[in-house]
N, C-alpha and C positions, 0 to 999 in steps of 0.2 A: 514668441512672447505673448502677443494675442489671443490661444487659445490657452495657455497656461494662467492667463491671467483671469477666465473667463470660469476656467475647470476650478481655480480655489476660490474665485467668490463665489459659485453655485455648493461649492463643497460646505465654507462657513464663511457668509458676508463679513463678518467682522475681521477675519485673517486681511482680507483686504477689499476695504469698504467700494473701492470705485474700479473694481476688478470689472464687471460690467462693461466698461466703456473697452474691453477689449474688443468689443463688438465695429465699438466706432474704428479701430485703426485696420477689422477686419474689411469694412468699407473701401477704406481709402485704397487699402490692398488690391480689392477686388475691380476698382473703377482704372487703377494703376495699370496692373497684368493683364485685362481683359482688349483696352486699349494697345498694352501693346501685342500683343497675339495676333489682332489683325492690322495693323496702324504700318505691315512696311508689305501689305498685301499688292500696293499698284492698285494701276488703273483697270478695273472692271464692271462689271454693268450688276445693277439694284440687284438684281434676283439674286443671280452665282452669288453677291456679297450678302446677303440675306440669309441663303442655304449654307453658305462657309460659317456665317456667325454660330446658328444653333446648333447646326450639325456638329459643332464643338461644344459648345455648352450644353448641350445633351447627352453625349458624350462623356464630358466631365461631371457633371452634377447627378445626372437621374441616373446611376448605377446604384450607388451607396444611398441615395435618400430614398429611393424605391425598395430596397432590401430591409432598411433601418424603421422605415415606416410601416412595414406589414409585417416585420419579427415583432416591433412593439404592441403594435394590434395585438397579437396574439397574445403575448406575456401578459400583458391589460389586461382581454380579456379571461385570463388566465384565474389571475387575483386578484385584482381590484372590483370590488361591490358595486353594485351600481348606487348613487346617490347624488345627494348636489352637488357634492365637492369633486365628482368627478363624471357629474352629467355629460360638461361639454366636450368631455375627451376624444371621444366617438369621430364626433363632427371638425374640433379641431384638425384629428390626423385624416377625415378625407379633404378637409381644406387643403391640407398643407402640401397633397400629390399636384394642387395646381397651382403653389406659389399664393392662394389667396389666404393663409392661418393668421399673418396680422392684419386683415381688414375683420375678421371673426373676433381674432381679440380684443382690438381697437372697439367692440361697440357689448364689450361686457361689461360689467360694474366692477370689477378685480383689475387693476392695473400690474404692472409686469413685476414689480416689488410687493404687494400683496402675498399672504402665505398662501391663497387661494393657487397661486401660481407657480405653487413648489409643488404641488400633487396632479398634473397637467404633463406626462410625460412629451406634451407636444408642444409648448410654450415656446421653445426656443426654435422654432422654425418659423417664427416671426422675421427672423432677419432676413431665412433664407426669399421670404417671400417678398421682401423688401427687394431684396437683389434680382429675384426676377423680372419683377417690376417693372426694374430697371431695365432689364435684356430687354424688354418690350422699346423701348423711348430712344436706349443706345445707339444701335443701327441707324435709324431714320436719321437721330441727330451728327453721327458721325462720318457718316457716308462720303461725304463732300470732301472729309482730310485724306479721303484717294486721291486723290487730285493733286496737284502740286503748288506751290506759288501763292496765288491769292485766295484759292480754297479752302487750303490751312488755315490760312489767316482768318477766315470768317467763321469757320468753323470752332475755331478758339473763342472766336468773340461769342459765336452761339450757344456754349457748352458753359462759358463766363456769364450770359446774361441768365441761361436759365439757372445755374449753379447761384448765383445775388436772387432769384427769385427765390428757391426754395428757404436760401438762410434767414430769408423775410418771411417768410411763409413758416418755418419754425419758431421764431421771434414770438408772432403774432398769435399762432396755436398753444402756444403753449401757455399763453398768460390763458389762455379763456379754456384749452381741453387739453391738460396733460399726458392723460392718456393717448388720445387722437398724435398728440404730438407726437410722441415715443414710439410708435407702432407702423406710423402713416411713410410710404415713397415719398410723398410732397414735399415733407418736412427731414428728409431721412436725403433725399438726392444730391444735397449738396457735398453730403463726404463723400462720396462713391465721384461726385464731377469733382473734388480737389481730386483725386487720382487721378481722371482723365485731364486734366489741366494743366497736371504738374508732368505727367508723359507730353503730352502735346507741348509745353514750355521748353522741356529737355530737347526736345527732337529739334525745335525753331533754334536754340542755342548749339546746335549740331551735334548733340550727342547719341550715340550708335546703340541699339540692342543688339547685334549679335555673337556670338560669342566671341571672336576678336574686338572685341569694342576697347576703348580707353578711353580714360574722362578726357572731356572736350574742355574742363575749366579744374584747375588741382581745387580740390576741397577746401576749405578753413579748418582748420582741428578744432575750434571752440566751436564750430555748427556740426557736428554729431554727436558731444557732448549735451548741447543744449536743446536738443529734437529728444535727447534718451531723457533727458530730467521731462519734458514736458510731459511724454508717453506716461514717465512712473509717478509725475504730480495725478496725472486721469487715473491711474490705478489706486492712490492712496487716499485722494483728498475729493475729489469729484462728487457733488451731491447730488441721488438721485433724480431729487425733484427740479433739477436743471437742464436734462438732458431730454432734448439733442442741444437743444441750446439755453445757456452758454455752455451747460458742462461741455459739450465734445470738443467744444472750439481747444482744449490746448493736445488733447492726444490726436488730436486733425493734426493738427499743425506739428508735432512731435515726429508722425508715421510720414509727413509729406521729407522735413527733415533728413531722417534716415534713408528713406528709399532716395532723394534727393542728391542727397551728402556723399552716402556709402555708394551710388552706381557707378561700376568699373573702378572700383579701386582694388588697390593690390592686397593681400592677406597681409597681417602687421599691425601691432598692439591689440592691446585688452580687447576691444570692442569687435571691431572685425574677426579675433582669434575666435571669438567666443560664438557669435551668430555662423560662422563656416565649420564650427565643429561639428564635428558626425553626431552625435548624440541628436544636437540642436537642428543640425537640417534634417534629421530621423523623423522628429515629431514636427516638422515642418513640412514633412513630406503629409505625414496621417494624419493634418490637423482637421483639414476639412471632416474625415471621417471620426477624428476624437472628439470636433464640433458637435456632431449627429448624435455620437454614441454615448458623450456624458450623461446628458441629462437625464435621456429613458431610464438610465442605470440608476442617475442618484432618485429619481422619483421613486423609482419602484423600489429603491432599499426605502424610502420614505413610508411608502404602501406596506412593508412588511417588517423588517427587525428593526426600523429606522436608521437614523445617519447623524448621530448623535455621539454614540461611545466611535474612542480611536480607534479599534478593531474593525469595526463597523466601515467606518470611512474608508481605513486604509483597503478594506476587500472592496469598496464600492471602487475606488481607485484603479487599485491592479485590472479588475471588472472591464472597467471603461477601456484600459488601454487595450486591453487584450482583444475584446472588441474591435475596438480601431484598427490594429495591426490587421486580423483577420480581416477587415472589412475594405483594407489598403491592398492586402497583398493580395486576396481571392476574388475581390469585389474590383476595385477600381482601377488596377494596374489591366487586369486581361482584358476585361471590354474597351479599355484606353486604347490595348495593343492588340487587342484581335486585325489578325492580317484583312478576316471576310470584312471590316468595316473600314478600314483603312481604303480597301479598293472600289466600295461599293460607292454609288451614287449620292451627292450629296442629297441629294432630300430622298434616296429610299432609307440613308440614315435620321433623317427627320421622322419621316411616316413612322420607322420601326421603333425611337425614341414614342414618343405619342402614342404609338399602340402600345410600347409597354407601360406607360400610364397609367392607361386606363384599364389595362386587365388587370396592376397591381390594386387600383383603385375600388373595380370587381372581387378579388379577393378579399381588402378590407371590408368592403362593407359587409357582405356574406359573414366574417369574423365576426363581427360587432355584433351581426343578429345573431350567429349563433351564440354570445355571449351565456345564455341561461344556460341553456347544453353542456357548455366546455367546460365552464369555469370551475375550480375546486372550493371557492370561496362556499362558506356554510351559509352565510348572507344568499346570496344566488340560488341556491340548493334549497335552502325552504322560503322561497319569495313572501308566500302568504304569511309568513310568523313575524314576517322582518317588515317588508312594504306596507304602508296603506294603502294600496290598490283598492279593494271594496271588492264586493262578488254586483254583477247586476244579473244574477241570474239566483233562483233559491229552486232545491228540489221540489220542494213542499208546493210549490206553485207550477207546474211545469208550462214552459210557453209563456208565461209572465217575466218582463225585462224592465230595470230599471231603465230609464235612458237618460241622457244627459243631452241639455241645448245650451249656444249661451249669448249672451245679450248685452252689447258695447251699452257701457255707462258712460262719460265722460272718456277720462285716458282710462278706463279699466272696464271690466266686464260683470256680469254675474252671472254665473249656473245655475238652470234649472235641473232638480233630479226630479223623475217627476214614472207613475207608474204607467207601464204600457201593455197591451194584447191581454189587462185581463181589470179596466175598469178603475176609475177612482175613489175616493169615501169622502166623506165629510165628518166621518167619527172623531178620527183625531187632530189634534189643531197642528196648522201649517207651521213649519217651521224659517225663519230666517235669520241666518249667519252673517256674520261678517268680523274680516280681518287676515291675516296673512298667513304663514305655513302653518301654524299653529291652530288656526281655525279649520284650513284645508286640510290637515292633516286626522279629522277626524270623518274624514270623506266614506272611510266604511261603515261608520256608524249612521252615517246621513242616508249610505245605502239602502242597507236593513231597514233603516226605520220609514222609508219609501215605502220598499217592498212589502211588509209585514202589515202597514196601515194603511194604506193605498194615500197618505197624506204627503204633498208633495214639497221638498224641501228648497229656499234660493238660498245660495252661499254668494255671497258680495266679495270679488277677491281684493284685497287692497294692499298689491304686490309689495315686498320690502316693511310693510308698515305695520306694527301692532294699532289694535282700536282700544282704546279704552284700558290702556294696560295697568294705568295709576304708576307705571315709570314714569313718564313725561318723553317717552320715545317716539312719540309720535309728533314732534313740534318742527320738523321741517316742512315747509310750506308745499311741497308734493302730498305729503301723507293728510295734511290736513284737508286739502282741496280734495282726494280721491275721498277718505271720509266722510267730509260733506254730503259729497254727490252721490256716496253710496246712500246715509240716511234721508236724504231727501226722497230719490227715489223708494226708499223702502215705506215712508210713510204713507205715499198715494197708495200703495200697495197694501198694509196692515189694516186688518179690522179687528173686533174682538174676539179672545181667545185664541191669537198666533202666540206664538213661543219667539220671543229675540233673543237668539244665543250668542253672546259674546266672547268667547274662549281667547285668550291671549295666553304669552309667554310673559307673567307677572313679578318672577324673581331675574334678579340679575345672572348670569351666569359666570360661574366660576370660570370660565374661558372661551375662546373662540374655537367652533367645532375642528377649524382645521388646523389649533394647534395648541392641543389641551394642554400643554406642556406650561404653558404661559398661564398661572392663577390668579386672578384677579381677586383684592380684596372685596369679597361681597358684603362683607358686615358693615364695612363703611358705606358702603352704598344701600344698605338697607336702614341704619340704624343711626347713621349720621345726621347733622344738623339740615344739611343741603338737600340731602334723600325726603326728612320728615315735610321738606318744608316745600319741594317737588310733588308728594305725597298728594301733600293738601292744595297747590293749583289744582293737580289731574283730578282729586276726587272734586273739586269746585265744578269742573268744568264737564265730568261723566254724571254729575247730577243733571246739567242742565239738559245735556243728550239724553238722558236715562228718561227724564220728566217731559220731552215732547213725547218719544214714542209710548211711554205709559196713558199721556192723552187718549194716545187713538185705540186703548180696551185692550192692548198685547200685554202679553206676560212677558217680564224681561228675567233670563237665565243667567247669574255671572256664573260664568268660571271659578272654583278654587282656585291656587296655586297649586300645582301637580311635582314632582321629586323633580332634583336635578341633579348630574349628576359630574365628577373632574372629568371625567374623560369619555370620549365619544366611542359609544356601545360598539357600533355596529365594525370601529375601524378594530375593535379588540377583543374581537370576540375570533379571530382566526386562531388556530394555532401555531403559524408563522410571523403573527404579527403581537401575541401576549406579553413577548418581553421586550416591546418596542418601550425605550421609554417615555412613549405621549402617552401610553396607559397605567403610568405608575400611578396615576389616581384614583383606578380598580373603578370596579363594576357598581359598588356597592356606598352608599352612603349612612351615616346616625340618623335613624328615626327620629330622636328626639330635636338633631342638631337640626334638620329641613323644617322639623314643627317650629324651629323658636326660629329661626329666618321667615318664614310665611306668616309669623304671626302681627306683624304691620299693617300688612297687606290685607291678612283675612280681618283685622281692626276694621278697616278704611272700609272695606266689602260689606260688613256688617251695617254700619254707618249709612251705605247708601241705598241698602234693602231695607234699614229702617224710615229713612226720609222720605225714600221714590214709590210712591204704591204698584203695586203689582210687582215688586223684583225681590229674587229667590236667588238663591247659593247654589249650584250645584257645584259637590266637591266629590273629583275623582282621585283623591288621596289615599280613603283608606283601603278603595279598589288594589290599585296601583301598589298600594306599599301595605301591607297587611300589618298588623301589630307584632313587632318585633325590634330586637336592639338595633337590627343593621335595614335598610328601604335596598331591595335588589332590584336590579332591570333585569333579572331575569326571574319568574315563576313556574314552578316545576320544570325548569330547566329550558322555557322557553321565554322569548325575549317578548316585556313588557314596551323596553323604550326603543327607538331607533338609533337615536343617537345622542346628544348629550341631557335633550329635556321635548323632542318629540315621541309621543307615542309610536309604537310600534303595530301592524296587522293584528297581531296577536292580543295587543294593549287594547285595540280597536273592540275588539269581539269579546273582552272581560266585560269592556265598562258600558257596551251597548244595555245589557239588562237593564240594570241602575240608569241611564241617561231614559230609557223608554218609559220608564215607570215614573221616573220623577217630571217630563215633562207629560204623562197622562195622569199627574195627580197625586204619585202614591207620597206620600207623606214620611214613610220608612225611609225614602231614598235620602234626606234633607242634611244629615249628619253633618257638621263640620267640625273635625277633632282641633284641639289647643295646644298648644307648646306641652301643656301636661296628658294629654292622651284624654281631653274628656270628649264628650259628644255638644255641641252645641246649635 
């Protein structure tokens, strides 16, 4: 039930919104069986029960997640591009060989419902690390129900108090870090201890695990009835933003119910016919491994033809199971049964668990570097055309290197590029940036123009934040305060004739990079009452910013608006992933149509190079998009943009001429075209 539940909300959340919390009754499962596996062991000493614990759970677990985790490695690096949307993947999957991938994802900015989270073939080994976690805490805490009599007894009460801490502990996390809450053991321990509570309850009320066993108390008929409503309320109705707590509290309570209700009962009616059917305990047998294997499958149909159309799904489907099956019958049955481990030493089966860890762990990473080598991806294969990387090296100079230094500002830093092994200049005037990917994303042009003038460039990172966008994107009080502290610091810094470049992302975007699928009306957001009237705060308040640092003698550079584009270049530019449909918004956008959306903005731009003395236009528009009916991200067949509205390496190296000349003066460079194609 729990991983079926789990496999059609990753398939399409809305088939069933609170499929999710199958996760929660996979807990209570696991804190249930785990306890009783060792729980009728007797009396034995710390260590033997120590070495018996893992020496099974290593056994059980690290076969199939060891295998599942470096096939995915590969396939990753296979086909998927490197980029941000799939930077942390890397890192994810060697977290997740040691049980720590949700303390990794718990301190991202993408929460586990996020579409960020759908292209992460390793996202869902958050739980497994939760579960680990637990292996850590379990033993110590359990130890003592070897014992008989008043052992149990305290050990019940120790498994109850820390169990009321965690469910306060998720209470409490979740009003102030949702994510934290979702992700975290602290807050996660109490479903895994109702498993061990409700085993340790049954055993005090004398009921038997072993296969002769017989209920110790006849069931009620109306209580596994209403344990199965609870489970399928968590599957139906449970809102993300509640879990762990209150969502999981009714499929907690649902799964204690059932394992509860249904232990040692006899085969007979609907309910019980149906859970002992062969089909049902088939994929209850391969769940754990249909747990592992779903996800890689459905991300990486996400990575290439997508999981959108029924065709699509259903192979991503069949996919998974087939997976699983294979991964059940070849992977985790023979090293279950191999005879050599069955007789071997409990801890040289520990030691051999842990070595194989860490050499699958050794293989991952070796994958992941060799990512640029392996991959088919055309992204990978021409780095330079795709990335902005930068060169810090030019033939023409030989032994001359750019270098990079950098320097804590407040919560942020700035980079120096700055020229090395062959002298500086004072010709041409220094340059100083600031602002977020879109500033840093013209990092090879900041290179060059090091290089080529010996004049050394600072870029102010101001993570997450545009500066100066005239969206009004920048008004959370983070962005505001790094802002600050970045111009503060830049003005003891500027004298006359630096260059203050401001490049932002100035139109809204037709959608979110990782899921172009999703169009946003941009025209109301540019052309609307609320836009105009946004418009004119941010330009009130990039005058005031514009008019200190004009004080201090710098020349201040804005930005045009540059093309944007529905859908994200670099995921659609494969020929396994062209007829995904998050690319049915093509490569290609109306010239005229981007001219009459940027023309507010270039309004507003103009306005404040007329008010502010010393500020200029630079427009990389008509670089980027040349005069014609359609703006392409790609020129002469290579790629302009990265992805939805960052430049590209390639994009990089057009527009450095035009940026060198118009910040040494030249006058030609100054153009800024209008809704009608003129030059102004």
């Amino acid at each position: 039930m729990a991983v079926l539940a789990v496999l059609v909300y990753h398939l399409n959340a809305s088939w069933l919104p609170g499929g999710f919390t199958g996760v929660d009754v996979f807990f209570v499962i696991s804190g249930f069986i785990v306890s009783a596996s060792v729980g009728s062991l007797g009396k034995t000493g710390f260590a033997p029960f120590m070495l018996f614990f893992y020496a099974r759970r290593i056994q059980r677990i690290a076969p199939a997640l060891l295998v599942c985790l470096a096939s995915t490695a590969f396939a990753t690096a296979l086909i998927v591009p490197s980029a941000w949307l799939s930077d942390n993947i890397p890192r994810t999957g060697l977290f997740a060989y040691f049980g720590l991938s949700n303390l990794l994802l718990a301190k991202s900015s993408n929460d586990y419902f996020s579409p960020v989270a759908e292209f992460n073939p390793y996202t869902h080994t958050w739980s497994l690390g939760v579960e680990e976690q637990f292996y850590l805490v379990f033993p110590l805490l359990f130890f003592g129900w070897l014992a008989t009599g008043a052992g149990r007894h305290r050990t019940f009460s120790l498994f109850a108090g820390v169990t009321l801490l965690s469910l306060l502990h998720a209470l409490c996390l979740g009003r102030t870090n949702p994510t934290f809450a979702f992700y975290m053991i602290t807050s996660r321990f109490w479903e895994l201890g109702a498993g061990v509570l409700l085993y340790q309850s049954m055993v005090l009320r004398g009921c038997r695990f072993d296969q002769s066993s017989t209920p110790a108390v006849a069931s009620p008929r109306i209580g596994p009835g209403i344990s199965l409503l609870l489970v399928g309320y968590g599957f139906v109705m449970v809102d993300p933003h509640g879990v762990p707590f209150p969502g999981a509290i009714a499929p907690v309570l649902g799964t204690l119910g059932l394992l509860g209700f249904l232990h040692g009962q006899p085969a007979g009616g609907l309910l019980m016919n149906t859970l002992t059917s062969r089909p049902v305990v088939y994929v209850g047998k391969i769940s754990y491994s249909l747990y592992l294997w779903h996800w890689p499958v459905f991300t990486l149909f996400r990575w290439t033809v997508g999981l959108e159309l029924p065709a699509c799904r259903a192979a991503a489907v069949l996919l998974a199971f087939g997976c699983a099956a294979a991964s059940y019958h070849w992977v985790e049955k023979p090293v279950w049964q191999l005879p050599a481990l069955r007789r071997a030493p409990r801890y040289a089966v520990v030691a051999a668990g842990l070595a194989a860890i860490v050499s699958f762990f050794w293989i991952t990473s070796l994958i992941n570097k060799a990512q640029p080598a392996i991959s088919v991806s055309t992204v990978a294969r021409h780095a330079q055309d795709w990335y902005p990387y930068g060169s810090s090296e030019s033939a023409a100079l030989p032994g001359c290197v750019v270098g990079t230094s950098k320097t804590a500002i407040g919560r942020e830093h700035f980079l120096t590029y700055r020229r090395e092994n062959c002298g500086q200049s004072d010709m041409a005037p220094r340059i100083f940036a600031i602002g977020d990917s879109h500033a840093l994303g013209y990092a090879p042009m900041y290179m060059q123009y090091v290089m080529e003038t010996g004049a050394p460039v600072y870029f102010y990172r101001n993570g997450g934040c545009a500066f100066l966008s005239l969206l009004g994107s920048e008004s959370s009080e983070r962005c505001r305060e790094n802002g600050e502290a970045a111009i503060e610091d830049m003005l003891t810094r500027l004298r006359p004739g630096d260059v203050v470049f401001l490049p932002s992302l100035r139109l809204p975007r037709f959608s979110g990079q990782e899921n172009p699928n999703g169009a946003e009306d941009v025209q109301a957001k540019i052309f609307g009452p609320e836009a105009a009237r946004t418009r004119e705060e941010a330009s009130a308040e990039a005058e005031r910013i514009l008019r200190r640092v004009s004080a201090t003698g710098a020349r201040i550079v804005l930005e045009a608006p540059k093309p944007i584009f529905r859908s994200t270049i670099y995921m659609c530019s494969e020929s396994y992933s062209r007829t995904n449909p998050v690319c049915k918004g093509g490569t290609a956008m109306p010239r005229n149509l981007l001219l009459h959306l940027r023309s507010p903005v270039v309004a507003a731009m103009r306005k404040l190079a007329e008010d502010v003395p010393n500020t200029r236009i630079w427009d990389p528009f008509p670089v980027l998009c040349p005069p014609a009916e359609q703006c392409s991200a790609f020129l002469d067949g290579r790629p302009t943009f990265f992805d939805t509205d960052h430049v590209s390496g390639y994009g990089n190296r057009l527009l450095f001429p035009f940026f060198r000349d118009f910040v040494m003066d030249a006058p030609e460079a100054t153009t800024v075209p209008t809704a009608a194609g003129r030059s102004g």
